[in-house]
Kinemage of the C-alpha trace (Angstrom):
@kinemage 1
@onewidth
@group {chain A} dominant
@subgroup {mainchain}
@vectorlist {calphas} color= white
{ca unk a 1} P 0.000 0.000 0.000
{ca unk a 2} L 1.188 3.462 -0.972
{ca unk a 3} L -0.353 6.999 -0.173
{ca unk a 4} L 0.344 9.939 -2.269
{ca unk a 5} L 2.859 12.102 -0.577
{ca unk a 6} L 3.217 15.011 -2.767
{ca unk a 7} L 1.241 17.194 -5.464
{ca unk a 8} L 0.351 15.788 -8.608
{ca unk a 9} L 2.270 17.488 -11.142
{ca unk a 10} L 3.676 14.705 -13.279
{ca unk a 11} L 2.243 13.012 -16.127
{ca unk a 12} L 3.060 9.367 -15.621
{ca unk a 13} L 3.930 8.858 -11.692
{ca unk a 14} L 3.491 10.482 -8.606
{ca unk a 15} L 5.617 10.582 -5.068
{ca unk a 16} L 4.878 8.340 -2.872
{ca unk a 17} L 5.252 7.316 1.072
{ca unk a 18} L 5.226 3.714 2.309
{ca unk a 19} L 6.176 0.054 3.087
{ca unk a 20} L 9.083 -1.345 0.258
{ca unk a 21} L 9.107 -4.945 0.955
{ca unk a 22} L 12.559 -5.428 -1.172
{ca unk a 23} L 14.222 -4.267 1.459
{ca unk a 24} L 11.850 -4.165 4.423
{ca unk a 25} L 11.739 -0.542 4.969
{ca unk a 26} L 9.700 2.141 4.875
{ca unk a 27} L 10.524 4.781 2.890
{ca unk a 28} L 8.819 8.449 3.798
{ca unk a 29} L 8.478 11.551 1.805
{ca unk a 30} L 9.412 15.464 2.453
{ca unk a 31} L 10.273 17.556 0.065
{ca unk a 32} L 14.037 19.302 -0.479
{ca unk a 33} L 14.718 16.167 2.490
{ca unk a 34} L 17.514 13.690 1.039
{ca unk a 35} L 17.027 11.578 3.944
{ca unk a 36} L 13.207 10.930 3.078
{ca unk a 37} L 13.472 10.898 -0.572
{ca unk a 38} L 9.891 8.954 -1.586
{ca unk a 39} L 8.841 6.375 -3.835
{ca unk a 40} L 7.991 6.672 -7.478
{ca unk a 41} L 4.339 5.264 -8.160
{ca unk a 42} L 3.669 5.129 -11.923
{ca unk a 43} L 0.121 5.811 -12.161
{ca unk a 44} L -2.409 3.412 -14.029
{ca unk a 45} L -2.841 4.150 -18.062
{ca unk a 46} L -5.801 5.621 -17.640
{ca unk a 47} L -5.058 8.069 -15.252
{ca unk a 48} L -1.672 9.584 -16.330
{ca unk a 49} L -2.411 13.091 -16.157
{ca unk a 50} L -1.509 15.722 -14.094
{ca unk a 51} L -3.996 15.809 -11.091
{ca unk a 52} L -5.199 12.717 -11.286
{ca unk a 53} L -4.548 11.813 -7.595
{ca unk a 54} L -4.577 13.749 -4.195
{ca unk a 55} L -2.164 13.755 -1.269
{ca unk a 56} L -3.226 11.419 1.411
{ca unk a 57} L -4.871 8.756 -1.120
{ca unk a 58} L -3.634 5.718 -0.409
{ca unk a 59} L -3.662 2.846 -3.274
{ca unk a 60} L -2.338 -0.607 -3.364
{ca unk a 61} L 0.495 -1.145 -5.772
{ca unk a 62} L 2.717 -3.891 -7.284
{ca unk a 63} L 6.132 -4.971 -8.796
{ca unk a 64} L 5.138 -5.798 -12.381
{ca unk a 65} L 7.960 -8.179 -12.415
{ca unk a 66} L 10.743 -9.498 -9.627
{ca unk a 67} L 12.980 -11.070 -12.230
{ca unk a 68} L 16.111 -10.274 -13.506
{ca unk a 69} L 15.826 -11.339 -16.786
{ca unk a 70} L 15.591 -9.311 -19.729
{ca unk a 71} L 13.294 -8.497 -22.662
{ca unk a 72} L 13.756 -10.626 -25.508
{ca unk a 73} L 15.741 -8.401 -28.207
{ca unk a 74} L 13.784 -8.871 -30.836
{ca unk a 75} L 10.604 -7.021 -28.708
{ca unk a 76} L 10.440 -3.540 -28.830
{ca unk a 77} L 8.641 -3.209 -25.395
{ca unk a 78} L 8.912 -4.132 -21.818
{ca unk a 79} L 5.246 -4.478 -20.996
{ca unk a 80} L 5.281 -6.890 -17.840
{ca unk a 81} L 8.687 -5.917 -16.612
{ca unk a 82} L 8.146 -2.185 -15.961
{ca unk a 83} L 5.234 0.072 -15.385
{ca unk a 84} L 6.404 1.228 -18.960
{ca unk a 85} L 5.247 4.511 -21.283
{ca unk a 86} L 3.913 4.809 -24.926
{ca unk a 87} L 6.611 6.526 -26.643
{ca unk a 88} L 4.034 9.254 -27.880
{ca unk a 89} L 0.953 8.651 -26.752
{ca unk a 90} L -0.483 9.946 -23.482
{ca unk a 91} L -2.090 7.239 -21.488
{ca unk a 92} L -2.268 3.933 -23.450
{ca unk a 93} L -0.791 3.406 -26.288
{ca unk a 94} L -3.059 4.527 -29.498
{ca unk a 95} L -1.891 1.130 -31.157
{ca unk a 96} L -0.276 -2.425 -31.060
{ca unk a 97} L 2.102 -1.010 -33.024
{ca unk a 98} L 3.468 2.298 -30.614
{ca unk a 99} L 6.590 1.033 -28.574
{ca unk a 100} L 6.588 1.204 -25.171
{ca unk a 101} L 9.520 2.482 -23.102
{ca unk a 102} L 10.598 1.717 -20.044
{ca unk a 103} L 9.001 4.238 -17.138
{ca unk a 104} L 11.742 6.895 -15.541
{ca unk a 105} L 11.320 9.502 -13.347
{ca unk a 106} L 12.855 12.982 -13.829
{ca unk a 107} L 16.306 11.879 -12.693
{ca unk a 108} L 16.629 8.902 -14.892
{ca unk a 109} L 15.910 6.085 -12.661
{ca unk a 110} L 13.786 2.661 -13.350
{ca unk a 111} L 10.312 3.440 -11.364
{ca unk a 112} L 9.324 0.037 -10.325
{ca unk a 113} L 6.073 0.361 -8.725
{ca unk a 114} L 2.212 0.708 -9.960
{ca unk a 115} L -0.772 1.202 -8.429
{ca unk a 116} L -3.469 -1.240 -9.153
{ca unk a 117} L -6.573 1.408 -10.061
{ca unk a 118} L -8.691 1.800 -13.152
{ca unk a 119} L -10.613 4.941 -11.948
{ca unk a 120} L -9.352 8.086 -13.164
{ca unk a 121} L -12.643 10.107 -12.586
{ca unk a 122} L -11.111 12.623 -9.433
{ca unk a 123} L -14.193 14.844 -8.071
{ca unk a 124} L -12.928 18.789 -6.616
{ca unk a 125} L -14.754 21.203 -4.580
{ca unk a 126} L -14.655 24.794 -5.824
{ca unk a 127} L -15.602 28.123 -5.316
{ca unk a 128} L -17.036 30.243 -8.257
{ca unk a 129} L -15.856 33.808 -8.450
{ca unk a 130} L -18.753 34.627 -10.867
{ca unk a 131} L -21.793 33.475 -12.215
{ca unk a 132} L -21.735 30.543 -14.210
{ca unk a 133} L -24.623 30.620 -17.045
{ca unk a 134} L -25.969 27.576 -18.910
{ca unk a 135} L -23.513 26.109 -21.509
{ca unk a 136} L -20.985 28.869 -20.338
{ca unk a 137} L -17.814 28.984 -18.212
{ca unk a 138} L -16.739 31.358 -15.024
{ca unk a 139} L -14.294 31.450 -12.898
{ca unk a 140} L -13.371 29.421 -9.468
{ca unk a 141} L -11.257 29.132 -7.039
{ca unk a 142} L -10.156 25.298 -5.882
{ca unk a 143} L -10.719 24.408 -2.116
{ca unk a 144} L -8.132 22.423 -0.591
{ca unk a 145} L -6.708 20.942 2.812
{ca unk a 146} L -8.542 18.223 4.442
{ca unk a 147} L -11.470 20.351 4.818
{ca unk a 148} L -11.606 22.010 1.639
{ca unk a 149} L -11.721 25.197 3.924
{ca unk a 150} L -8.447 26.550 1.909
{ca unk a 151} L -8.700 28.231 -1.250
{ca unk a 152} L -6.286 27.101 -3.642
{ca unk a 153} L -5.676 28.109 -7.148
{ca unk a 154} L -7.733 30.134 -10.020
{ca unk a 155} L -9.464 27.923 -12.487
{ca unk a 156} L -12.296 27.695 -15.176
{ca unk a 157} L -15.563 25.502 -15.008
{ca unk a 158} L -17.052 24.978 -17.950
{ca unk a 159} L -21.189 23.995 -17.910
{ca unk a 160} L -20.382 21.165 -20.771
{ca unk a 161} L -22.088 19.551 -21.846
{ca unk a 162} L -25.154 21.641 -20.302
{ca unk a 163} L -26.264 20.869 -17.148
{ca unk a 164} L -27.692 23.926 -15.949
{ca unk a 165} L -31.159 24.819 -16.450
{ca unk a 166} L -32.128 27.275 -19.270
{ca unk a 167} L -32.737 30.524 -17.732
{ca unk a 168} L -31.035 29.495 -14.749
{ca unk a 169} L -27.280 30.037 -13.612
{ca unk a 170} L -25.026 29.075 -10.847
{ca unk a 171} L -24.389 32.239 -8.825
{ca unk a 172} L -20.836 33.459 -7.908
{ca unk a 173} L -19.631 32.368 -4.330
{ca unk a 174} L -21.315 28.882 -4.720
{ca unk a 175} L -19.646 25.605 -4.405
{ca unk a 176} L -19.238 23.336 -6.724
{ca unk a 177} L -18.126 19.558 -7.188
{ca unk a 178} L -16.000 19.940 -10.569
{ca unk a 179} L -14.138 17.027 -12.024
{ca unk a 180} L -11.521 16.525 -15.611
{ca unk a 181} L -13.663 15.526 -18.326
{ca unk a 182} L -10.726 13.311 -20.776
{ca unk a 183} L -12.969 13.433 -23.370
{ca unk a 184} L -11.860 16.844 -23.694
{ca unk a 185} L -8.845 18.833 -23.861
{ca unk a 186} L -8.788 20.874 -21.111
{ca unk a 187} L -5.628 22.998 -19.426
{ca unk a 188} L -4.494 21.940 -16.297
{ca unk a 189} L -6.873 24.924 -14.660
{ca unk a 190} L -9.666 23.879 -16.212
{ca unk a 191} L -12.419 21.611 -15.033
{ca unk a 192} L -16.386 20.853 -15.896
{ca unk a 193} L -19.102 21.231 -13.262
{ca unk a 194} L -20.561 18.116 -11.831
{ca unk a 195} L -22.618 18.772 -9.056
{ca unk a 196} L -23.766 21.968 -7.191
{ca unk a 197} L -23.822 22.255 -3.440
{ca unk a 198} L -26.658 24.645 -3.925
{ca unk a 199} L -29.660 24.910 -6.071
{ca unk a 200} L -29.939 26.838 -9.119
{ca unk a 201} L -31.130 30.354 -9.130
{ca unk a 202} L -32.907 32.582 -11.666
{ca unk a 203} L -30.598 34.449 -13.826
């Protein structure tokens, strides 16, 4: 088991904290701290994106392969003996033919682990700073910390497809549940509404 020890800013793996049973020790996380350097966790296919997981979430995670023996030559991938990436796809590879390399973190080393989860649907809380009209988009702020008391930073949330009421709007100040829709292609500070905390009001 591994929990998510810093911020999600990395396409294909995140930092983790926890348990490394090769060599029975656990292995903590601080940032700038060489003595608690973390554990890379590549993240599932369908989830490598940036903010795709939250600090504190804790998922199980495996060794795709304890072997020492290589890939056969004459394959161009390592599926089953690392976490692996799609040379130039993001996420799963578009094809059987796109070669898979092996997974790396910024500094060049082999990141071994992955954690087992298929669920790359993350819900936020937000603030809007303005109204947000049917079919339209406003500005938000995110709410963070363990309450999701803290405001965090500026976004967009887009009403797509349409989910409020015609002649109806979502009025500035309200929360929001707001989540990345990956059937689009959004910025990093952009999200779509999901649910409101509050009812709809009359524009």
């Amino acid at each position: 088991m591994y929990q998510v020890a810093a911020n999600d800013t990395r396409e294909d793996y995140v930092l983790c904290r926890g348990f490394d049973t090769r060599i029975n020790k656990f292995i903590d996380y601080e940032a700038g701290n060489p003595n608690k350097p973390g554990i890379p966790v590549a993240k599932p296919y369908d989830c490598r994106r940036k903010g795709s997981f939250q600090i504190g979430q804790i998922f199980a995670a495996l060794l795709p392969l304890q072997s020492a023996n290589p890939s056969p030559t004459a394959v161009e991938w390592r599926v089953g003996q690392n976490p692996g990436t799609a040379e130039t796809s993001t996420g799963h590879p578009s094809d059987l033919n796109e070669k898979v390399d092996e997974l790396r973190d910024e500094n060049g080393k082999t990141i071994n682990w992955m954690f087992i989860n298929s669920s790359s649907v993350k819900i936020y809380t937000c603030t809007l700073t303005a109204d947000l009209l049917p079919g339209s988009s406003a500005g938000a702020t995110l709410l963070i910390g363990a309450l999701k008391n803290e405001t965090g930073s500026v976004i967009t949330v887009y009403d797509v497809p349409t989910a409020i009421t015609a002649a109806k709007k979502i009025a500035s100040g309200t929360k929001c549940r707001i989540f990345k829709d990956h059937d689009m292609d959004l910025a990093d500070d952009e999200y779509v509404l999901l649910i409101p905390f509050a009812c709809e009001v009359d524009q």
